[in-house]
ROKE-267392 format. One line per field, with one value per atom (N, C-alpha, C): residue in one letter; y, x, z. Coordinates in steps of 0.1 Angstrom, whole numbers, m for minus. Atoms other than C-alpha are relative to their C-alpha. Layout:
N
timi	A|...
v	Y|...
u	X|...
w	Z|...
***
This chain:
114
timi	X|X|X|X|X|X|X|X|X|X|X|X|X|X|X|X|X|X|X|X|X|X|X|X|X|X|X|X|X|X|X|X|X|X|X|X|X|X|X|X|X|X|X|X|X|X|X|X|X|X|X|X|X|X|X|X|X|X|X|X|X|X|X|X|X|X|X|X|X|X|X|X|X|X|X|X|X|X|X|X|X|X|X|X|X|X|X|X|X|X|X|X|X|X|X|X|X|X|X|X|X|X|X|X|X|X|X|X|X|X|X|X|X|X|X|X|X|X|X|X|X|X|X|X|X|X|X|X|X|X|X|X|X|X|X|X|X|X|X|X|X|X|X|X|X|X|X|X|X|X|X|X|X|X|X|X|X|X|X|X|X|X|X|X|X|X|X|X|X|X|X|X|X|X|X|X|X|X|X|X|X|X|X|X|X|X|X|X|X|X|X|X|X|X|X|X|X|X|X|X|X|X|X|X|X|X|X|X|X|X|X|X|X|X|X|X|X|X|X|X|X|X|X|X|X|X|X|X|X|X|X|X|X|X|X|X|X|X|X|X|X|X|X|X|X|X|X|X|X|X|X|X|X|X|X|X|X|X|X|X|X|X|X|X|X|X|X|X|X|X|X|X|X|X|X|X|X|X|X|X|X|X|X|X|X|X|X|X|X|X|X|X|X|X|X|X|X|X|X|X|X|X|X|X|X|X|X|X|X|X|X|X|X|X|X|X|X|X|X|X|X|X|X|X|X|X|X|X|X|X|X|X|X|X|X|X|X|X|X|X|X|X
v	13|m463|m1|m4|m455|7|m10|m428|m9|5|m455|m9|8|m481|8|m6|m457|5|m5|m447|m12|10|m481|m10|5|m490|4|m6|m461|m7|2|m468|m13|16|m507|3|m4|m495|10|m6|m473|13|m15|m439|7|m11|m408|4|m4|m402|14|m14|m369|10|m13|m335|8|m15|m312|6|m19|m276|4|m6|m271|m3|4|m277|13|m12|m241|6|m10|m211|6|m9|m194|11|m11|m166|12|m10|m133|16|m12|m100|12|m14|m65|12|m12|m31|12|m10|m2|13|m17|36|6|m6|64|2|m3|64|m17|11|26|m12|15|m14|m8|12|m36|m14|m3|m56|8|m10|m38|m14|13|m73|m14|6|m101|m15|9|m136|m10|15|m161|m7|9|m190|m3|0|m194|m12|6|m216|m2|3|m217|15|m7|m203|11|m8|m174|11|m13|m152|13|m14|m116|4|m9|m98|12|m13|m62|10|m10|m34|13|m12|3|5|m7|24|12|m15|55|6|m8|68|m12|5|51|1|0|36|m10|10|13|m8|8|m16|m7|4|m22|m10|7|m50|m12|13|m64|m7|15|m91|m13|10|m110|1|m6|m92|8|m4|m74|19|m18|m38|4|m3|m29|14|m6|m2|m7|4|m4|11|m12|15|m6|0|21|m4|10|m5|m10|11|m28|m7|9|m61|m6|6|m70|m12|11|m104|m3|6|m113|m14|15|m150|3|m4|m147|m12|11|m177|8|m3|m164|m11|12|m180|2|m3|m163|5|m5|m158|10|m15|m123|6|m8|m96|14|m10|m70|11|m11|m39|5|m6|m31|15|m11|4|6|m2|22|10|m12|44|3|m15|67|8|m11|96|2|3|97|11|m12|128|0|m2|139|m14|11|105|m13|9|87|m8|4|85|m12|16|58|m8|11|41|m18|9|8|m12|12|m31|m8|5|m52|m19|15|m93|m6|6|m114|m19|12|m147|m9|11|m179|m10
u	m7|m261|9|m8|m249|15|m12|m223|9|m9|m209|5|m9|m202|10|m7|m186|16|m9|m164|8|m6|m156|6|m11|m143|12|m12|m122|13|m9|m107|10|m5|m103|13|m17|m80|10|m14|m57|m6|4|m76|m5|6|m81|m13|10|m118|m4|8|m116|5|2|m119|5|m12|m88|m3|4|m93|11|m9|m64|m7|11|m86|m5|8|m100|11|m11|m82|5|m5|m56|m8|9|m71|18|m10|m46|m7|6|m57|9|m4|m49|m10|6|m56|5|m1|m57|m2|0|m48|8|m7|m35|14|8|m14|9|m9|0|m10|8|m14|9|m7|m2|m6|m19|16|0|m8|32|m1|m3|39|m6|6|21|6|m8|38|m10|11|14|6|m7|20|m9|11|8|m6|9|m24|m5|3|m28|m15|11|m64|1|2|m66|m9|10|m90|1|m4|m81|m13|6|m96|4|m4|m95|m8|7|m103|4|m7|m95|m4|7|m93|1|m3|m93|m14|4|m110|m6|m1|m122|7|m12|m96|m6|6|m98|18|m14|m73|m5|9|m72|15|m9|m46|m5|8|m54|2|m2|m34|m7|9|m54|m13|9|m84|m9|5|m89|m3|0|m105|m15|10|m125|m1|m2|m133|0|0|m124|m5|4|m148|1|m6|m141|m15|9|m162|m3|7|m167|12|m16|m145|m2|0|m143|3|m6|m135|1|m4|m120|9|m2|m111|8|m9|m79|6|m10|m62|10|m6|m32|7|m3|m24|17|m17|10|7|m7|40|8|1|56|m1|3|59|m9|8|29|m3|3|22|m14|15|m17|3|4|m26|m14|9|m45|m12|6|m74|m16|11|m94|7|m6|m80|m3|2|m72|12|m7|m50|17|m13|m14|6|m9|2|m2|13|m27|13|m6|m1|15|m13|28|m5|8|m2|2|m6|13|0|3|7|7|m4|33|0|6|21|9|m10|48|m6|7|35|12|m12|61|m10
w	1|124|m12|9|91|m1|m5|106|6|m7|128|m6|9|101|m7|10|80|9|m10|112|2|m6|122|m14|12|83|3|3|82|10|m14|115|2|1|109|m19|5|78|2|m5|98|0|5|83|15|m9|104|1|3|109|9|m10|130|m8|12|113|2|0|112|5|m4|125|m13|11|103|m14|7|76|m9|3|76|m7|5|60|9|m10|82|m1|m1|94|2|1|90|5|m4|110|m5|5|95|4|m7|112|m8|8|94|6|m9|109|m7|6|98|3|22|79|m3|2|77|3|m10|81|6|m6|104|3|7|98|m8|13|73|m14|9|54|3|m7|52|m14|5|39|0|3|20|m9|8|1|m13|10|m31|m2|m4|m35|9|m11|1|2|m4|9|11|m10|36|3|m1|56|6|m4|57|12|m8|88|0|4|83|7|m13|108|m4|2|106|18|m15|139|3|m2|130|m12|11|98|m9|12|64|m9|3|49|m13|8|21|m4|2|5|m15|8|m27|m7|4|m45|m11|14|m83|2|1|m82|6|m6|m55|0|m3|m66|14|m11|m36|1|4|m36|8|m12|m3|6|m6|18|14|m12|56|6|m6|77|15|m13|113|7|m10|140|m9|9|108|3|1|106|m16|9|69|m3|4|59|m13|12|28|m2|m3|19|m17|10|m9|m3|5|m26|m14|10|m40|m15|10|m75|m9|7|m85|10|m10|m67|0|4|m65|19|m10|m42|m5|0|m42|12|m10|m28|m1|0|m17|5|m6|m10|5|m8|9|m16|9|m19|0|m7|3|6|m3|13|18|m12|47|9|m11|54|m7|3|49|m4|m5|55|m14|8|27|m11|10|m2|7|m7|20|6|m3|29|m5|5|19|8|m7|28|m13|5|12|4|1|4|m11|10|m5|3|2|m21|m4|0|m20|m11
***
């Protein structure tokens, strides 16, 4: 009974009482193979909360990028999830640091923060 007065305030002064979806943290998918992630670039805004999803489909890969503190490995059938609020804006380059064959060192994932 409690829930429905509090509903039928909001409502009688104009207020929204239903519950965003937008609300959550974008969710951002990243796949990881040799030898590159896709995307390639990934455009966030600074303060805005987001949840990396992170796959590999090949090998163990890993992603590592100080600035958002981020420093994982990605093993292949796993889905990582990391949840990143960037706080400075900038263009950063994560890399890939597990060795993963010829290609390992252009392993590169560039995160540009507005």
């Amino acid at each position: 009974m409690k829930r429905f007065s509090i509903l039928a305030f909001a409502l009688s002064l104009g207020l929204s009482a239903s519950i965003r979806a937008d609300d959550a943290p974008r969710t951002v998918d990243v796949t990881a193979k040799r030898f590159e992630f896709v995307p390639s670039t990934l455009a966030l805004k600074k303060g805005e909360t987001v949840k990396l999803r992170i796959t590999s489909e090949d090998v163990t890969h890993g992603l590592f990028l100080r600035p958002l503190k981020i420093d994982t490995d990605i093993v292949p059938g796993e889905v990582r999830e990391l949840t990143v609020t960037p706080q400075t804006a900038g263009t950063f380059t994560a890399i890939c640091h597990h060795f993963c064959g010829s290609g390992h060192g252009g392993m590169k994932l560039t995160v540009v923060v507005e």
